[in-house]
C-alpha positions in Angstrom: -34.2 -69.1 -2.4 -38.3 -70.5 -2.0 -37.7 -70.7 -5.6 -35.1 -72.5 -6.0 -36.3 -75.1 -3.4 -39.4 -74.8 -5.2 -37.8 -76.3 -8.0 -36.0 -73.2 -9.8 -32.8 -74.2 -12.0 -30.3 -73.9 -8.9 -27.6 -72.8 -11.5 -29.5 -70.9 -13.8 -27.6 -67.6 -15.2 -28.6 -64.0 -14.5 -28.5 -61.4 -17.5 -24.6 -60.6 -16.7 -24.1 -64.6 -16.4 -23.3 -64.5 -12.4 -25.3 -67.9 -11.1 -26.8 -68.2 -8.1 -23.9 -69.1 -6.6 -21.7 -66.8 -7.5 -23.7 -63.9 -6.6 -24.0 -65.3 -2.6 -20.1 -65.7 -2.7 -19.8 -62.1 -3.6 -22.3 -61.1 -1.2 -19.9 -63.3 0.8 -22.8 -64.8 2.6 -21.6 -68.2 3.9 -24.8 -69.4 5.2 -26.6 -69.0 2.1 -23.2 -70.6 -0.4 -24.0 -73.9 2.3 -27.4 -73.5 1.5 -27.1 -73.7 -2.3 -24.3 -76.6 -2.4 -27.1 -78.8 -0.2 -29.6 -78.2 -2.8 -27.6 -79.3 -5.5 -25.6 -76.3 -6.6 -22.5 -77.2 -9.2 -19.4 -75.8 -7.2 -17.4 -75.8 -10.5 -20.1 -73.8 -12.8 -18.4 -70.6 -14.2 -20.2 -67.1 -15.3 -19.9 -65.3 -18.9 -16.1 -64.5 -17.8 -15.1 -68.3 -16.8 -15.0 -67.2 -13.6 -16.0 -70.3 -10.7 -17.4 -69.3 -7.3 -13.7 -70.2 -5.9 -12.6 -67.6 -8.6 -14.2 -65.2 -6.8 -14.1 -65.8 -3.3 -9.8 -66.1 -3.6 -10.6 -62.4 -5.4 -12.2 -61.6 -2.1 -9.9 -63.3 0.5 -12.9 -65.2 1.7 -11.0 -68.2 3.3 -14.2 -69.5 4.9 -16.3 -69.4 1.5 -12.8 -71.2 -0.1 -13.1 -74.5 2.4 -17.1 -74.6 2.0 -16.4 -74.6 -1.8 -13.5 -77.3 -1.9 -15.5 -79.7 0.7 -17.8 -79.4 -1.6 -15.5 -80.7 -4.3 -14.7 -77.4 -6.2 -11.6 -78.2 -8.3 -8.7 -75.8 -7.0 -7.0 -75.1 -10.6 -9.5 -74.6 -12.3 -9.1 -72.3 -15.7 -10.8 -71.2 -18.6 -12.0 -68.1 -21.2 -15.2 -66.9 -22.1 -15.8 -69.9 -24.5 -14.1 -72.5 -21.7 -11.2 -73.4 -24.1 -8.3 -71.1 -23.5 -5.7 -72.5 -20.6 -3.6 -69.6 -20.3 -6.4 -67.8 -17.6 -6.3 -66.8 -13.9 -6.7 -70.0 -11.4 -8.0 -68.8 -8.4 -4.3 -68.5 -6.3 -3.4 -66.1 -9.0 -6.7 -64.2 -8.8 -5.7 -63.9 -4.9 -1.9 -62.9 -5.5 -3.3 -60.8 -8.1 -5.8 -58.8 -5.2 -2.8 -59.1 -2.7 -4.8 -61.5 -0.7 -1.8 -63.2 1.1 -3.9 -65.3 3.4 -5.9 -66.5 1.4 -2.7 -68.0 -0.9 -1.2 -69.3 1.8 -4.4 -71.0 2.1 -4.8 -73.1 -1.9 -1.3 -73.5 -1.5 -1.9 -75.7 1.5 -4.7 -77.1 -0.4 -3.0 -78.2 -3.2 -3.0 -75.3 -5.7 -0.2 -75.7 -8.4 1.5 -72.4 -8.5 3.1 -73.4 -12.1 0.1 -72.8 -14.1 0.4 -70.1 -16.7 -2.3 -67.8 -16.2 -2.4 -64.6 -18.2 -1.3 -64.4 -22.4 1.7 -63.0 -21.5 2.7 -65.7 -19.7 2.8 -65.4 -16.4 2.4 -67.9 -13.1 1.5 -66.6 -9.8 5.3 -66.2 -9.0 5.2 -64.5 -11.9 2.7 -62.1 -10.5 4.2 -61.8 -6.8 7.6 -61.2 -8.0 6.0 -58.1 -9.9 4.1 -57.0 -6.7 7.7 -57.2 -4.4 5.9 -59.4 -2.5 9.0 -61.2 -0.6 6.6 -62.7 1.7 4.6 -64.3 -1.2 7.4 -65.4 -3.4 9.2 -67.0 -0.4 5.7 -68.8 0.3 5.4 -70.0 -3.4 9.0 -71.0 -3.9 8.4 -73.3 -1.0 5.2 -75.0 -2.3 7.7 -75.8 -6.0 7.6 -72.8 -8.2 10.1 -72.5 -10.5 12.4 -69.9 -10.1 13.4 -69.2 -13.4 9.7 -69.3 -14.9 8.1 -71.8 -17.3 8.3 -72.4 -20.9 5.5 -71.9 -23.3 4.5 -74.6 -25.6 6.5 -76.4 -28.2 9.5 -76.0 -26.0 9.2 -72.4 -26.0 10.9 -70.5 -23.1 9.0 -68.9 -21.1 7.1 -65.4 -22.0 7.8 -63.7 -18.6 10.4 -65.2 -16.4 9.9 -63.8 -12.9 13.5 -62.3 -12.1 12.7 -59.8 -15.4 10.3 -58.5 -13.2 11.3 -58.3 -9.8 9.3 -55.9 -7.8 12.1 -55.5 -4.8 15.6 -56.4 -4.1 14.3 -58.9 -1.3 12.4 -61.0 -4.6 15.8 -60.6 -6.5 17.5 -62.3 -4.0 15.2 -64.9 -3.2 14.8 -65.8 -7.0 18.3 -66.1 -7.5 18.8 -68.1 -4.2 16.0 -70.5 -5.6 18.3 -70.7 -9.4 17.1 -68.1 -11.2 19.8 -67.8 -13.9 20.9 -64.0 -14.6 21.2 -64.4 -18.3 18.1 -66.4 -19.4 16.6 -65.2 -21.8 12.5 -65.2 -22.3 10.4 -65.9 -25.2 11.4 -62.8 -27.0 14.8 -63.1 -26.7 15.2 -60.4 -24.1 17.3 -60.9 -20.2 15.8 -59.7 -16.9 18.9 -56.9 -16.9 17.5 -55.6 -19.9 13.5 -55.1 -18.4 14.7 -53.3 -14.9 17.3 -51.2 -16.6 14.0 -49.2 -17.4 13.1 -49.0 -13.6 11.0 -45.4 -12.9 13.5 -43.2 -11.3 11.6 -42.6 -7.8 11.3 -47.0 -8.0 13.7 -47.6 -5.6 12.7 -51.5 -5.0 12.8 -52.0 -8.9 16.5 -50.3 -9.1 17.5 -52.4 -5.7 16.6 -55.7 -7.9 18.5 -54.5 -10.8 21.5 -54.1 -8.2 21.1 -57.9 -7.3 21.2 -58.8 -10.8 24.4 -57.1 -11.5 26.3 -58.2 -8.3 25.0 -61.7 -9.2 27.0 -61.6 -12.5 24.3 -60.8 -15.3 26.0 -59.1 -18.3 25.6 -55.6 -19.0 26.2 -55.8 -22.2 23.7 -58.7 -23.5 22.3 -57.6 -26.3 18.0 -59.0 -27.2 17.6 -60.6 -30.0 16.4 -57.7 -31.5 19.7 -56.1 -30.6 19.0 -53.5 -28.3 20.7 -53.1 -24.7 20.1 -52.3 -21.3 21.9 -49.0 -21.6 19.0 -48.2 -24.1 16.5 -48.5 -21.4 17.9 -47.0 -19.0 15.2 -43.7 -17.9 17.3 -43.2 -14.1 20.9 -41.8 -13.2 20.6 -45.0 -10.7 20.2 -47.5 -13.4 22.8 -45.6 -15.2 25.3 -45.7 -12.6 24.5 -49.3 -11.7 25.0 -50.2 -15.1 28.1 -48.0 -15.8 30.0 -49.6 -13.2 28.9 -53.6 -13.8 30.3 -52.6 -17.3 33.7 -51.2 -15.7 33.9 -54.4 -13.6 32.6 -56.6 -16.6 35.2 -54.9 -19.1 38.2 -56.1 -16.2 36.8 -59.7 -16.3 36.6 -59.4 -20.0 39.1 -57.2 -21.7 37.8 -58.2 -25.0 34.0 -56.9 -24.2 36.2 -53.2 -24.1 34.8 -52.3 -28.1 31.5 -53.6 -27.2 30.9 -51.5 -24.2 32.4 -48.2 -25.7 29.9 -49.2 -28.8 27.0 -49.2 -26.5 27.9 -46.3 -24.4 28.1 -44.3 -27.8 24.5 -45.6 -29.4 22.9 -45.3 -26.0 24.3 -41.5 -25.5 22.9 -40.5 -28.7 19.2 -42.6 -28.4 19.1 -40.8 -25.1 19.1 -37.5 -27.1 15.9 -38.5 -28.3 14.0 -38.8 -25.3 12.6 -36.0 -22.3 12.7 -35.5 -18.9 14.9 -34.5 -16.0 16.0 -38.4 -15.6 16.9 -39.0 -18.8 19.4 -36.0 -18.9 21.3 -36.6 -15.6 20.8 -40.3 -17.0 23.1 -38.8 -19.4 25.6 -36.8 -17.5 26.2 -40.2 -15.5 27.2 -42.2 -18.9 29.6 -39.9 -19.4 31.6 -41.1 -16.2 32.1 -43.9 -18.9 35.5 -44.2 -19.2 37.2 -43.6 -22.8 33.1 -42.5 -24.2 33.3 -41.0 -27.6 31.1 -37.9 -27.3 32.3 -37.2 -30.8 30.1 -39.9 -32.8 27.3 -39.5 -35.0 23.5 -40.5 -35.4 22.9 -41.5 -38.7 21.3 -37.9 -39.6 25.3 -37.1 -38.9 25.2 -35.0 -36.1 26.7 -35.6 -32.5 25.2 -35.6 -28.9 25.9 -31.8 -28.7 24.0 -31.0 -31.8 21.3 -33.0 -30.9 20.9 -31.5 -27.3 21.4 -28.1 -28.5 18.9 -28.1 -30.8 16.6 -29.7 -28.3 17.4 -26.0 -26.2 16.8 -24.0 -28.6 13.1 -26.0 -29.5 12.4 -24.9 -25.4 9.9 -27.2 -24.6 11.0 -28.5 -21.6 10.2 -28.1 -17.9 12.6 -25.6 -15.9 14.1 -28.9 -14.0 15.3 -30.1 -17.4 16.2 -27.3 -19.1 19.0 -26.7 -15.9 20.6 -30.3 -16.0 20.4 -29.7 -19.9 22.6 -26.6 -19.5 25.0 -28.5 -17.6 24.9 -31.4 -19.8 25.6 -29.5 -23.0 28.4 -27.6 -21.0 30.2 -31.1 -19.7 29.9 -32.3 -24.1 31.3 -29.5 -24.9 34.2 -29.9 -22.8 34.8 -33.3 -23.2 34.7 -32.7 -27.0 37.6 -30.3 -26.8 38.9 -32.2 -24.6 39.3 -35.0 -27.2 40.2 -32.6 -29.7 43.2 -31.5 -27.8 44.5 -35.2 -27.8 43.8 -36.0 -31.1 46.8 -36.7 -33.5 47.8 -33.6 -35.9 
């Protein structure tokens, strides 16, 4: 500090690219931030990462270092890259949501901080990033101050890249979203619905699987295929999802008789895909899809062979856990039953 009163560049870079005032808000050392801004310190200078001092401090949930930093005039939004050109980069309320600094939020949102910035490549906004988290307490918080619920768009007239019901981190954010107008069946930039990303919740995510159940009762369609044509029953890795999904189909095929080919199409493709894939999950995944009403379990992949086939041979390879290989046993023994079931109603 005698230096820099001596007459020191007050915003001269270290070797990593941290300035003098960045390195006393991470040391979170108030008096010495006060110090700096009297002697001249720019409160808007970024490091090598584009990072300003307000960056860092919202990273750190230092609410006192925040309000010396905006008296000071530190602009709230700000954003940038590495070469200062690049919009689509943390502001500093996304930085806090981001470290699950809720107090901190609460305060740039008071302050003026826009919470429809895009701040990542992939799209997102800090609603974005709370709906992820299952942070019902954030979202509500940031709905309030004018996100938008249903994302936004890219450039061009894009849609947007993530909308934030696609990936709701709790039934409690499902709900709020879709109370705010979060549309069901909106696609994002790559052509794919929110129904379609938490159809693939974990198994043991239980808030993840409660938002997919909000999505469902809400009315999205189980059946939408992405652009790229694949389906939520695709994704599904959990007998929860599977069951979810199973019976929005059942109710979706009564609101829709003519969606009846469709769903029987998709409960075939996704049977076999499943085939294809491990774990303990994925098999009683299976053994739920065949509660599907009027499933052909006698259909082919295009090598020609049938769910059976596939899963036996899968037995007889044996690499599996001992978890698996039991719900496989009885998986193989419910085809096999089904399949001469079918046969014994088939025409002769």
């Amino acid at each position: 500090l005698a230096e820099l009163v001596g007459g020191a560049d007050i915003d001269a870079p270290s070797s990593n690219g941290n300035r003098p005032l960045h390195l006393a808000v991470t040391a979170a050392n108030l008096l010495l931030v006060q110090r700096l801004l009297e002697l001249g310190a720019k409160p808007n200078v970024r490091n090598r990462q584009g990072l300003t001092p307000l960056h860092l401090a919202a990273r750190n949930g230092a609410i006192d270092l925040a309000q010396t930093l905006l008296s000071a005039r530190a602009k709230i939004d700000t954003r940038g890259s590495l070469q200062f050109i690049v919009q689509q980069f943390p502001t500093p309320l996304f930085l806090a949501i981001e470290a699950r600094q809720t107090a901190m939020a609460a305060f740039l949102l008071q302050h003026g901080a826009d919470p429809n910035l895009l701040c990542s490549g992939i799209g997102e906004t800090a609603l974005v990033m709370a709906a992820r988290q299952g942070d019902a307490e954030l979202v509500r918080m940031l709905l309030q101050h004018g996100a938008l619920a249903n994302g936004v768009d890219g450039g061009d007239g894009m849609p947007p890249a993530t909308r934030p019901l696609e990936v709701a981190g709790s039934g409690a954010v499902a709900r709020l979203l879709l109370t705010a107008g979060a549309q069901v069946d909106a696609a994002n930039a790559d052509g794919e619905w929110p129904a379609y990303w938490l159809a693939a919740a974990h198994p043991r995510d239980r808030p993840r699987l409660a938002a997919l159940a909000w999505l469902l009762r809400a009315g999205a369609d189980p059946l939408a295929r992405t652009r790229n044509g694949c389906t939520p029953l695709q994704r599904v890795r959990s007998p929860d999802a599977m069951r979810l999904l199973r019976l929005a189909i059942v109710r979706w095929q009564r609101r829709y008789p003519q969606s009846r080919f469709s769903a029987l199409q998709q409960a075939r493709a996704a049977l076999l895909s499943l085939c294809e894939e491990d774990g303990e999950a994925v098999r009683l995944a299976q053994l739920e899809l065949l509660r599907m009403p009027h499933i052909d379990v006698r259909s082919r992949n295009q090598d020609g062979r049938t769910a059976l086939q596939l899963l036996q041979r899968r037995q007889l390879g044996g690499e599996m856990d001992r978890d698996e290989s039991r719900v496989l046993q009885r998986l193989i023994a419910r085809l096999q039953w089904l399949e001469q079931a079918g046969e014994a109603l088939s025409p002769t």
